[in-house]
Structure formats: C-alpha cells, structure tokens
N, C-alpha and C positions, 0 to 999 in steps of 0.2 A: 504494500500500500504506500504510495507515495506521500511524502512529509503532510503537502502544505493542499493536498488535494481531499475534501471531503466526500467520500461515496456513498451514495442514498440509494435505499432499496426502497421499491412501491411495491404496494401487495392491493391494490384495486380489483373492485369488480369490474368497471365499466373498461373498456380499450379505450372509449372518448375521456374520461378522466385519466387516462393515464398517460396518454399522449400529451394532453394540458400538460400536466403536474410535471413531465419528463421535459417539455420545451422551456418549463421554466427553471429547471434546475440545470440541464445544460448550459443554460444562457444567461447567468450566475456565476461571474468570476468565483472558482475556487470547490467548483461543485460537479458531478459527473456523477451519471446515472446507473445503475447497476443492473444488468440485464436482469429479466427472468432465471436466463440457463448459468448466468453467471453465480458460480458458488463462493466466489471470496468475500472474507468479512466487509462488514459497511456499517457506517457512521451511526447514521440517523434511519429507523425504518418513517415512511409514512404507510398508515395502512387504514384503508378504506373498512367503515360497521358496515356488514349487511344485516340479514334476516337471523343469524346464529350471533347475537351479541356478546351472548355467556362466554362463548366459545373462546371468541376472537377478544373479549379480555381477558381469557386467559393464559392466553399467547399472551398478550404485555403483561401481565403480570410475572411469567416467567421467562421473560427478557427481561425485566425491571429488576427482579433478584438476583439474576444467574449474572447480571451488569457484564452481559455478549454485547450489547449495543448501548451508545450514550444517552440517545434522548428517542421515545419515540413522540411523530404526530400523530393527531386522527383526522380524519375527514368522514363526515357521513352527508347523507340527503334528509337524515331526519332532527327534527330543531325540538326533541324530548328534554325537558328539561334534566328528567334523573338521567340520562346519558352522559349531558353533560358536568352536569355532580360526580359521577362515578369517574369521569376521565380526570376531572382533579384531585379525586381522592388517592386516584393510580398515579397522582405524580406527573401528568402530560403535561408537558408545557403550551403547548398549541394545539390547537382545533379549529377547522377550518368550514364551516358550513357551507354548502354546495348550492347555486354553482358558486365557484373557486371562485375572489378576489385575486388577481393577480397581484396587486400589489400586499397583500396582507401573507401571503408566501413567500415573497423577498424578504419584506422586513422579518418575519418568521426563520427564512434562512441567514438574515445577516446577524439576528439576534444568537443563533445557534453557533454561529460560528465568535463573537464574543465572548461566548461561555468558553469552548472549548479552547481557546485561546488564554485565557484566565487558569485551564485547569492543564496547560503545557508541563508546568514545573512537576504536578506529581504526575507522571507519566503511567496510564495502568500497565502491570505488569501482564503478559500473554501467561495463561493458564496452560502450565501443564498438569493436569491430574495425572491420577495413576488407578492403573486397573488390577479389580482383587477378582481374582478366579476363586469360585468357592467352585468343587468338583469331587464328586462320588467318587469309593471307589466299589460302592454298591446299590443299587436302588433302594428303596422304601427305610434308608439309613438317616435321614434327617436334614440330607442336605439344605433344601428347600427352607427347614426351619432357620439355620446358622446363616444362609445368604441374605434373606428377609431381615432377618433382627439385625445382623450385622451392620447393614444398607442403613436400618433405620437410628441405632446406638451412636452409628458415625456423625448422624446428620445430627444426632442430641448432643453430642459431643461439644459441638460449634456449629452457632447459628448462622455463621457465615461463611460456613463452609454449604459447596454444591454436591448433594449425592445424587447419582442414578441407580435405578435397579435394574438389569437386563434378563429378562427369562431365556437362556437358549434351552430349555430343555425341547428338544425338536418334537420330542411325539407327545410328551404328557405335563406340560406346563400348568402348572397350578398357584405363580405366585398372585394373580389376582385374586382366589380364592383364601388365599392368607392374609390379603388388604383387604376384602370384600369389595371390590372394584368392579365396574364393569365399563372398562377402557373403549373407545373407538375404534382406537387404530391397534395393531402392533405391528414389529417389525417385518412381517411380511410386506408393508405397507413401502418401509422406506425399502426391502428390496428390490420388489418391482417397479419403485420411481427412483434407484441410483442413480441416475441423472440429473433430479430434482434436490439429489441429496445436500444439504446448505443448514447454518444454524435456524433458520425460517421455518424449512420444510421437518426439520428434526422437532423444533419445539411445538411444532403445530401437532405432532403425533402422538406426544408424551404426554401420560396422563400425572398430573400431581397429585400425590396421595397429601393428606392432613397432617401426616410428620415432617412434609417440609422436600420429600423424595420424590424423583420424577421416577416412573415405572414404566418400562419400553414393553408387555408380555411380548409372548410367541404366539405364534397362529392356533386356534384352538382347531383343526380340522385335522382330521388323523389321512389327510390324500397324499401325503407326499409332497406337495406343490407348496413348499415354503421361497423358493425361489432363493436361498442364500447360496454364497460362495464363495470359498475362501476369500475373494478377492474383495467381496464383498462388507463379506462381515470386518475384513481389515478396515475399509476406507469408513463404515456407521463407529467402530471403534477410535478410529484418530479422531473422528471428529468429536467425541464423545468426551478423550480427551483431552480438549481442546476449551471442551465447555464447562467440564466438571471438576471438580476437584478429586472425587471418587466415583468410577465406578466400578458395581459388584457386579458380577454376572454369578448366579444358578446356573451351573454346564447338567447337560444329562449326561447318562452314561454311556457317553460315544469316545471313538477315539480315531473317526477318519479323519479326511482333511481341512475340511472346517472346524472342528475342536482342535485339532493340530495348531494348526494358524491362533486361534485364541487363545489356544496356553503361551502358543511363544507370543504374541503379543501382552501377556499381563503383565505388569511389574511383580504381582505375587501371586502363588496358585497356594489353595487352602485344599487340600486332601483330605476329606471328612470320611471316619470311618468309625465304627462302631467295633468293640472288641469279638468278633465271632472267626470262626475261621473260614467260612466263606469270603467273609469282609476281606479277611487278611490275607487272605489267596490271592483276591484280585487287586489287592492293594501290592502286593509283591509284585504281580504285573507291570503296574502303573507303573511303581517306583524304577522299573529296567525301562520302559518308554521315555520314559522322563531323564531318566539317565543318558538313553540315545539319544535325544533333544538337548544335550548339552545340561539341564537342568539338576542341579543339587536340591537335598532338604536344608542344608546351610544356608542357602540364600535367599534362593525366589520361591522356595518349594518349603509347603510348614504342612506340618502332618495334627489336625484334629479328631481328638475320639469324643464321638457324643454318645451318648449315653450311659456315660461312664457309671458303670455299679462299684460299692468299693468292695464287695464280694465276688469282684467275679472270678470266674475260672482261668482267665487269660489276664495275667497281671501285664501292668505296662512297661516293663523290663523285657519280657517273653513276648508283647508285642513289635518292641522293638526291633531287638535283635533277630527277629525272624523274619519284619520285612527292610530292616539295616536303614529304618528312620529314627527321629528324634521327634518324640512328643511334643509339638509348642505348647498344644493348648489342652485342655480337660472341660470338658464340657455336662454336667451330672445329670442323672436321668428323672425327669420330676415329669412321669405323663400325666397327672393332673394339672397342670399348669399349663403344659405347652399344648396339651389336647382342648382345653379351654379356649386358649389363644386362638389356636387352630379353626374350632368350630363356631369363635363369636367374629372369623375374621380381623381378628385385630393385632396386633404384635406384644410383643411379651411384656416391651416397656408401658404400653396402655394397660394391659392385667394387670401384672403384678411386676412392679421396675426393679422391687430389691430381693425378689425371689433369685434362688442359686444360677438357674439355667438363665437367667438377664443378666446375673451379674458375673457370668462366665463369660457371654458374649461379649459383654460392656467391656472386659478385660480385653478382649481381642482385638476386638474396637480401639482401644486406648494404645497397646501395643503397636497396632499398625499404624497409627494417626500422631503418636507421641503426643496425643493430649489428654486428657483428665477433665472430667466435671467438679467443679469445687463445691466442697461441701459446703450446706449453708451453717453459719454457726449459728448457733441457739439465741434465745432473748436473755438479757442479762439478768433475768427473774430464772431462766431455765438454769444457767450455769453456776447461779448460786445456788438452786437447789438440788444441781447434780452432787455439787462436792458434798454437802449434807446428806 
C-alpha cells in the first residue's frame, strides 16, 4: 500500500451508486478506489444499508473491533431515524443520505484524511496472529470440547485481543452445537468464492458468538462437496492470520492433504488424547507423521490428555514413554459439567468458570497466550474478615 495514497473499498447495492461514489473518490487528490476483485487491504470501507440491516451492522461492528479498517461510512436511501442512532452508536463518522451530495463526500473525505494524518505518529502495527491446531488422535475423545473453550478462555483472557474458531472437522462438525449457533454461512462458502476471498468477504461470513469469538463452522452436508484444498485452506488461513490474533481450529481425524497443509501451517498443534490404548495407538501414529513433517513435541507439537482419571490404568509416565511424548497439559474428567455445557450449548466459562475442567483449559489458554486474568481483590471489609 503506498505511503501517502488512501484506498476505499465500496460495498453498494446499486452499480449507479457506485459508479457516483467511485468518480468521486478517484477524482480526490490522494484517494483511489479498490476494485470489487481487488483483495488488498483499504482505508476506509463505504458501505451501502439494504433490506438485511442487522446483518450488514454487523459486518461494522466486527471491522470496528477486529480495527482491519480505520473508519467506516454508510450510505442508505432510507432517512429512519433509529438507523441513524444506531450508526452513531457504532462509532460512524459519516453518513450520507441518498441521492449523494457530492460535495458533503469531499469534505467527508478531506475530513478523513485529517484524522489519519493526526494518527501518523502511532502507526498501527500489521497483525500477525498465530494459529493453534487442536487435533484428535481419536474420535469421540473431547477434542471439540478443548478447541471451543480454549477459543473462548483466550478471548476472556484479553478483551483486546481477536479470537477465531475454525471447524474443519470435514464430515461431523459440531462446534455450533456447542455455541448453540445457527450461522449462515461457513466455510464452504469462502471456498467456492476464493476469488472473493478479502477481509470484507471473510467478515461478512463469520458469525460472532456472545464471548467476543468469530466462528467460521464446516459444511453440515455429509456429500463430499466441501470444495476445500490445500491451496485453499492455506490462503482462508493467512488471511485469518492477518486479522486475528488467535486462531483455533477443531481438525477431524484426517491426515490427507489438507490437514497436512494445516498442521504445517499452525504455529502450535494441541494432540488431544484421552488415556486408552486405542487412543494411544493412534497417537503413536501421529507422533511418527509429525515426526516426518519435521514437527517435535518440544516445540510446535504439545501433547493433551483429557479426561484425565487419577485412577486410571495407564498412568502418564507409561503414557508417555510409549508414545515418546511429553504431557503439556492435564485436563480432568468432570462429565457432569462438561455434558451440561454441552447440552445447554454454552461453554464451560458460562457454567461453571472455576470448575477443574475450565480451569484446566484457562491454564492452556494462559500458557499459550503468556497472559493471566487478574484476580479481583476482595473489599476491604472482606480482607479484614479473612484474616479473622
């Protein structure tokens, strides 16, 4: 993106409003207009209410927080007054009632370009997140639970920090059933418009859950016709990084070429296994795939046991050395809790926050993020009467 040049993305309904709004931004010292098919970042969105208002403020609200883009505008045909309430309350700077004022667009852009000029000295920095593989190395072993709560403990972690959730489990994706969600889009969506693929067309797909998480699921259709590929899932991934500061991805228990591609693109793969010797059979597996993929338990590669019993039969010593990993994490087995979570839809930190199995996760959470929730201290009538 060049220094001194400002690039505006339009998301209009109309082609005759967009052709306006485009001849006036070209013809705007300092201003150029960002195609359609054009995927690189830009300034300022201006973006046209239609008929789906909810919708389309919720695309600005989650460009307002994820702070991808500086400022946006709006433009509608309709002169409601709570539209125009709700675009203040969202922080818009301008709003342009139709037909367009040419001049009230200039000064609209010359004012924009003041601010940003003002906000030269603290320059934003470009996001690189990092991506956490949570990945089976058995079905119906919990992964699903530890990727969900994870996603969501990160986001409690720091409110200012960006989580995503990614479902790749290709056949039996089930994290909207653990948000109780019922999403529009998922990513089959952004595969078969990878062309389209932009921070625009990405946010418009993502659903925001109430913790604060955007959630991308998987196709619910058991046909085959997901449309991903490696090449694929790489380029929704950079850009993902690009936007987030975290994302988790739910893998199924696959290990062609597209999971391939996704483990080596993560910063960390999570190997969630439960102490059984099935588990740990294919966990042996894993650990030589991963080995061939260049990949240690030492570094990118952490080895978690969920359902940890402290009776069980397979202690985590005899775990270890059998599949020649290193435990990171412990994660205890409480199915009254997590089957609660499970069935009210909700995550562990809405049940219950300081139960063992939240505050197993929270630990993982904190470990990978290097941050801590601070504890609140008491009232100073409470600490008098602790020490008593």
């Amino acid at each position: 993106m060049a220094k001194n040049i400002i690039y505006v993305r339009l998301e209009t309904k109309s082609s005759t409003l967009r052709e306006t709004l485009g001849q006036i931004i070209n013809s705007t010292e300092g201003f150029r207009l960002r195609g359609a098919e054009d995927t690189d970042p830009f300034d300022l969105l201006i973006l046209e209410l239609g008929q789906d208002v909810e919708h389309e403020f919720q695309i600005v609200q989650s460009f307002t927080s994820l702070g991808t883009v500086r400022e946006i505008f709006l433009t509608s045909g309709q002169q409601d007054p709570t539209i125009l309430l709700r675009a203040l309350r969202e922080g818009i700077k301008e709003f342009f009632p139709q037909p367009i004022n040419e001049q009230e667009v200039r000064q609209a852009l010359d004012n924009f370009r003041q601010r940003r000029d003002l906000e030269k000295e603290s320059k934003r920095v470009e996001r690189i997140g990092k991506i956490i593989n949570v990945a089976p190395s058995k079905g119906g072993g919990g992964n699903t639970t530890i990727a969900v709560n994870l996603a969501v403990e990160l986001a409690q972690l720091n409110k200012r920090r960006s989580v995503a959730l990614v479902d790749m489990n290709l056949l039996f994706g089930e994290v909207p059933l653990f948000l109780d969600i019922r999403p529009s889009f998922h990513w089959g969506e952004v595969a078969r418009n990878i062309t389209r693929l932009d921070a625009m067309f990405l946010m418009s797909v993502l659903h925001r859950h109430s913790s604060g998480i955007y959630v991308l699921p998987a196709p619910s259709e058991l046909n085959g016709n997901h449309y991903l590929s490696p090449d694929i899932a790489e380029n929704l991934l950079g850009l993902m990084k690009s936007i987030f500061d975290y994302t988790v991805i739910d893998s199924g228990l696959a290990t062609d070429d597209i999971a391939i591609r996704v483990i080596e693109l993560s910063d960390t793969v999570l190997v969630t296994s439960i102490l059984s010797v099935p588990c740990l059979t294919n966990l042996n597996r894993i650990s030589r795939l991963l080995h061939d993929l260049g990949l240690t338990s030492d570094d990118s590669v952490k080895l978690v046991v969920n359902r940890d019993l402290k009776d069980s039969h397979i202690s985590i010593k005899d775990a270890e050395e059998s599949v020649r990993m290193k435990v990171s994490w412990r994660v205890p087995n409480d199915f009254v809790t997590t089957m609660s979570a499970i069935n009210q839809g909700k995550s562990l930190y809405e049940v219950s926050m300081n139960s063992p199995v939240a505050r197993a996760i929270r630990q993982i959470a904190q470990d990978l993020s290097g941050e801590k929730i601070e504890e609140k201290k008491g009232s100073f009538l409470n600490r008098i009467f602790k020490r008593s």
